[in-house]
N, C-alpha and C positions, 0 to 999 in steps of 0.2 A: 504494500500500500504506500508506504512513504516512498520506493523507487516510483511510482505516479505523480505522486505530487512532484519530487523531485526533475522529473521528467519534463512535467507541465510547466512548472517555476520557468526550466530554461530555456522549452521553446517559448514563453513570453519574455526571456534576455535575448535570445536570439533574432526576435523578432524586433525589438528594443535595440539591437545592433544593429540592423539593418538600417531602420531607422537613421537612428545618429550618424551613422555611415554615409547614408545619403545626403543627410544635412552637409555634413563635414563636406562633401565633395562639391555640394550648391556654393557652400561660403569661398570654399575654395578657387571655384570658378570665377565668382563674382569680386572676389579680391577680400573680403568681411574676413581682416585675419585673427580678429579676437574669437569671432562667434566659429570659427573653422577648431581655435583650439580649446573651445568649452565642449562642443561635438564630438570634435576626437578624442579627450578626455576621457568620459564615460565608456564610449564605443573598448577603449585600450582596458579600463576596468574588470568591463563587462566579461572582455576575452580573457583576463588573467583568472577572474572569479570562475570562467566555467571552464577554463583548461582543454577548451577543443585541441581537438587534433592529441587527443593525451598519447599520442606513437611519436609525438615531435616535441619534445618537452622543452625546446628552444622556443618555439615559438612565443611559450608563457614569458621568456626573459627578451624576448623582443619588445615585449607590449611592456613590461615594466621601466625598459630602456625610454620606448615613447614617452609614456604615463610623464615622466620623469620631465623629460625635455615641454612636454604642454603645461606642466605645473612651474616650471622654468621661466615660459614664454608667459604665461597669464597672468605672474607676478611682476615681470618684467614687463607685460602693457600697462597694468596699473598702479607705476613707480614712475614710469616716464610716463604716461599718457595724463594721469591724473593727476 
C-alpha cells in the first residue's frame, strides 16, 4: 500500500518536473534570467528527491552541482539587483 502512495507522490513530482522544466526553458528563451533560475531550482530538487535513473547515480550529483550554482545565481540577483 504505501509503494502506491509512494508511487503516486512521484508521478505528481514528475509531472511537477515537467512543468518547471518547461517554464525554465520559456524564461530561458525569453531572456527572464531570474524566473529561468527559480524554475530550475525546484525542477534540480525534484530530481535529486526522487533519484531517477537510480542505474546512474551520477546523475543525482549533477543536479546537486546545479541546485548549487541556481542558489548561487538567485542570491547573487538579489545582492546586485536589489
Amino acid at each position: 500500500m504505501n509503494y502506491l502512495r509512494s508511487e503516486r507522490f512521484e508521478q505528481h513530482l514528475k509531472w511537477m518536473a515537467l512543468f518547471l522544466g518547461l517554464c525554465s526553458t520559456i524564461s530561458i528563451v525569453q531572456g527572464w534570467q531570474l524566473y529561468s533560475m527559480l524554475f530550475g531550482l525546484p525542477f534540480c530538487l525534484i530530481w535529486i528527491y526522487c533519484g531517477w535513473l537510480r542505474t546512474e547515480p551520477q546523475l543525482k550529483y549533477i543536479n546537486i552541482v546545479f541546485s548549487a550554482l541556481y542558489i548561487y545565481g538567485i542570491a547573487r540577483y538579489f545582492l546586485i539587483e536589489v
